[in-house]
C-alpha positions in Angstrom: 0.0 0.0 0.0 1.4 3.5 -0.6 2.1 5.5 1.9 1.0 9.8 1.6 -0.6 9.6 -1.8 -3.4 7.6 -4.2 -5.0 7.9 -7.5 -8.1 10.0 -7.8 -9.9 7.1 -8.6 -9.0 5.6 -5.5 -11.2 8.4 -3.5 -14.7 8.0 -2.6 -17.2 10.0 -4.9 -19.2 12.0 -2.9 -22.1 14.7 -3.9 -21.9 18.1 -3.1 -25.3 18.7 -0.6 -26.4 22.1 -1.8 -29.1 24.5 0.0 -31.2 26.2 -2.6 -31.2 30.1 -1.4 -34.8 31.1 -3.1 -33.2 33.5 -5.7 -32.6 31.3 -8.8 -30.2 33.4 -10.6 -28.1 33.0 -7.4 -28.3 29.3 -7.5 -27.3 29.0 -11.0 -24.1 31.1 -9.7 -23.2 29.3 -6.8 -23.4 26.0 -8.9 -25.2 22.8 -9.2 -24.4 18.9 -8.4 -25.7 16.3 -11.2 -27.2 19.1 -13.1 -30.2 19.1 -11.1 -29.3 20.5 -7.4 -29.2 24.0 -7.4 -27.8 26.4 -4.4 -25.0 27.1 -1.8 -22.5 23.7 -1.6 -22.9 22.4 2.8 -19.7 22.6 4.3 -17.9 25.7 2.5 -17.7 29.2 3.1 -18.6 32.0 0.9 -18.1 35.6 0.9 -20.4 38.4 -0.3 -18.6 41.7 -0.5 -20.0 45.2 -1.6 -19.9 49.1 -1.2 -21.7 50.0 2.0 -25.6 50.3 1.1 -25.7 48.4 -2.2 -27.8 45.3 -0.8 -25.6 42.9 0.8 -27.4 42.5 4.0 -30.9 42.5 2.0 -29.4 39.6 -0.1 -28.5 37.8 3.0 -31.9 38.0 5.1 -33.8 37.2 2.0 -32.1 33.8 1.9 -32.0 33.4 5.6 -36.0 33.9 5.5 -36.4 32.0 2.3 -34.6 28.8 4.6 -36.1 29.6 7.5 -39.5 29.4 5.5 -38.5 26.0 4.6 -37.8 24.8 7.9 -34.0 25.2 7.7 -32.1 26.0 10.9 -30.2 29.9 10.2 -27.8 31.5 12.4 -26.9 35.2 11.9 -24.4 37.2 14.0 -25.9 40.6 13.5 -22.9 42.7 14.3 -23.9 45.8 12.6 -27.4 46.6 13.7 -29.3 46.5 17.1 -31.5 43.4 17.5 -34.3 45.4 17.6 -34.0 47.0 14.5 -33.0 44.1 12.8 -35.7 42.3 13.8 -37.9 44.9 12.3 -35.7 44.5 8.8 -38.6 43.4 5.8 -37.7 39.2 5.7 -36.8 38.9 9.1 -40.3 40.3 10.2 -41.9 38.0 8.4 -40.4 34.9 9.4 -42.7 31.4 9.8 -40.5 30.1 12.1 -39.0 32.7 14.6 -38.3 29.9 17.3 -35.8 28.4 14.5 -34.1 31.5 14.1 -31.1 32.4 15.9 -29.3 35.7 16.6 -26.2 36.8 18.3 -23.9 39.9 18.7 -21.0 37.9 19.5 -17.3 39.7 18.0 -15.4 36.7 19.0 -15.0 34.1 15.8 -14.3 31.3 19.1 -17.4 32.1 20.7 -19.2 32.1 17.5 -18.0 28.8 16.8 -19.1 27.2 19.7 -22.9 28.3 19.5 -22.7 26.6 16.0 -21.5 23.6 17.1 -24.1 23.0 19.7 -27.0 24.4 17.4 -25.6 22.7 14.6 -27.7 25.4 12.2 -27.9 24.8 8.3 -26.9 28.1 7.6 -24.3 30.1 9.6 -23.9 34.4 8.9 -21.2 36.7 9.6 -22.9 40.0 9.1 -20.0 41.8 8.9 -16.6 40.5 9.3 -15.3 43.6 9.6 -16.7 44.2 12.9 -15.2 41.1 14.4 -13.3 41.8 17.1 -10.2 39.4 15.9 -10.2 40.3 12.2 -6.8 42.0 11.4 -4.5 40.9 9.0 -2.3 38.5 11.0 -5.4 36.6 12.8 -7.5 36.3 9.3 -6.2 32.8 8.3 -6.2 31.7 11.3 -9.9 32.4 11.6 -11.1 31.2 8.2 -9.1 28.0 9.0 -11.7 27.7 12.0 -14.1 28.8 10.3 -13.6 25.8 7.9 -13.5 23.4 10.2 -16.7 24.4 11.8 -18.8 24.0 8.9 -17.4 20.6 8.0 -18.0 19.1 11.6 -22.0 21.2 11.3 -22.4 20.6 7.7 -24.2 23.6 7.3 -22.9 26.4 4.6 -21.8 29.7 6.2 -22.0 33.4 4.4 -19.6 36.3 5.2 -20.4 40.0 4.5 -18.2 42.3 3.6 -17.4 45.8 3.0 -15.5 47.0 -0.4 -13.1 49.3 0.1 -14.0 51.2 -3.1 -11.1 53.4 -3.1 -8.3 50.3 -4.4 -8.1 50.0 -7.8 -8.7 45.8 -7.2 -11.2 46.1 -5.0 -10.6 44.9 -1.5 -12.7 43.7 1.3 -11.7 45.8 4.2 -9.4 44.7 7.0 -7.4 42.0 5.1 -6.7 40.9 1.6 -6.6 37.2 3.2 -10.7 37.8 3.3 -11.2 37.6 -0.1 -8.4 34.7 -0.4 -9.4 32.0 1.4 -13.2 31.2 1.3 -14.7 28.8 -1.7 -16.6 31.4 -3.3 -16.7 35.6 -3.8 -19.4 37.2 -4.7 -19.4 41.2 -5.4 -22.8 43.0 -5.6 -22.6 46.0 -7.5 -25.5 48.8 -8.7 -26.1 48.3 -12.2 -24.3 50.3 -14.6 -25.1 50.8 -18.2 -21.5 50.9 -20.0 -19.9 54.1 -20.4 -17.4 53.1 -22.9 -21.1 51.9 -25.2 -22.7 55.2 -24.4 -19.9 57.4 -25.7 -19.5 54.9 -29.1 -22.9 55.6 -29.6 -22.8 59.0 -29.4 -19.9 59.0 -31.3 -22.5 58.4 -34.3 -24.9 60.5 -33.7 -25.6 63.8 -34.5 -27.0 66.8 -32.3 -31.1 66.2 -32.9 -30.5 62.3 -32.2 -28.0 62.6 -29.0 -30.8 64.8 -27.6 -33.3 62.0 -28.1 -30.4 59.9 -27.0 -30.0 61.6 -24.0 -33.7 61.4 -22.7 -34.2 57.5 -23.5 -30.8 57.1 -21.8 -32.3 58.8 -18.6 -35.4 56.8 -19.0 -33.3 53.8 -18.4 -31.2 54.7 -15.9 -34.6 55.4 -14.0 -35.8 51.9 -15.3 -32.6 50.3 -13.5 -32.4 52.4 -10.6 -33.0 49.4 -8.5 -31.3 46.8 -10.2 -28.0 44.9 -8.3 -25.6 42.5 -9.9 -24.3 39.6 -8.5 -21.3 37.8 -9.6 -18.0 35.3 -8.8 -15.5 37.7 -10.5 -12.7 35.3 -10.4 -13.4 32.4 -7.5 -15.8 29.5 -7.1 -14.8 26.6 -6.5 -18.2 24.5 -7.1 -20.2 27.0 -9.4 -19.8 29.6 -11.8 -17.2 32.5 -12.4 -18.0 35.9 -14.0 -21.3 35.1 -15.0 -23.8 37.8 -14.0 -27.3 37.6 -12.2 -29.5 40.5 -11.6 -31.7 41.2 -8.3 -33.8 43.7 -7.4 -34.7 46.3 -4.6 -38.6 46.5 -3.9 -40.7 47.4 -0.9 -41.3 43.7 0.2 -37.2 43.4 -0.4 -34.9 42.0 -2.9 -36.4 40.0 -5.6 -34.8 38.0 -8.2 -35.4 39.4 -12.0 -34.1 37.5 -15.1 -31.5 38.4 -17.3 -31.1 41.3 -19.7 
């Protein structure tokens, strides 16, 4: 028998358990096992990062209440908001099952860790970890490589928020590099944008009666997709999709998945 290593056809095939998340477009991002299960992979960790007030948080509770709905057990570390006024947030205040929803304030990634592994919930949220009370640089690895092994022993799926800093060029969460590094999937929600470089080809080729006609449907549009998020993997997924785009929406009853353009 060798000793340290095998062939891959040696190792035990075993299916990716995925949670659907209600939003399809999502689903379709975060992959699917045997073409026919949908939704966020058990035991893996992803990260959904953003400018402050773009949606992430919305995205979040609107999967947490779609599970929750379902009969799913959610835990979310609200570390942003007061409980009372999160409770009062659109999905959360209209939970079926409140009793099967858990919430804590808890900054320390240890103490967070334990709750889970006595609740054992099927969906664990970090919301944000930039208000985690270990989360500089030098302790960031050391707390995704808990994290990891947390949702392995649960097998539950775990969502981290985080804040863009918009100001680099590449787009980094805030606090560490290592945050967008290390979990098995980044997504980046971003306002929809209609393309700048399009807009000035196509006024490039017009002349002064059309741009002014040009102008007003261009506003109307704008308007039209005032609303309108993208979601996307820009460069990391290890079970699903990268740069393939989904659109969501922001409506009074909270975000709502539209199809594609």
């Amino acid at each position: 028998m060798n000793i340290g290593f095998q062939t891959i056809d040696q190792i035990e095939d075993v299916d990716v358990e995925r949670i659907g998340t209600g939003l399809p477009g999502l689903d379709r991002i975060y992959g699917n096992t045997n073409g026919w299960s949908f939704g966020m992979p058990r035991k893996s960790i992803s990260m959904i990062a953003g400018s402050s007030g773009v949606g992430k948080s919305r995205i979040v509770t609107k999967i947490s209440s779609f599970l929750n709905n379902k009969g799913l057990k959610v835990f979310y570390f609200q570390l942003e908001a007061n409980l009372p006024s999160f409770k009062n947030w659109g999905d959360i205040r209209t939970l079926k099952n409140p009793s099967n929803f858990f919430v804590s304030q808890e900054q320390n990634h240890n103490k967070q860790i334990e709750m889970c592994l006595q609740l054992k919930p099927d969906l664990v949220v970090t919301d944000s970890v930039n208000m985690l009370e270990d989360s500089h640089h030098s302790n960031v690895k050391q707390i995704m490589k808990d994290y990891i092994s947390m949702v392995n022993q649960v097998n539950c799926h775990q969502i981290l928020i985080g804040q863009l800093d918009m100001t680099s060029k590449d787009k980094k969460v805030r606090g560490s590099a290592d945050w967008v590094y290390l979990p098995d999937c980044i997504l980046f929600v971003n306002k929809f944008e209609i393309g700048k470089d399009q807009i000035k080809e196509a006024k490039a080729k017009l002349n002064i009666k059309q741009k002014e006609l040009f102008e007003k449907e261009l506003d109307k549009k704008r308007k039209q997709f005032d609303k309108t998020i993208v979601i996307e993997a820009p460069f990391k997924n290890r079970y699903g999709l990268v740069r393939f785009q989904e659109f969501l929406e922001h409506t009074d009853k909270g975000i709502e998945y539209i199809s594609r353009y």
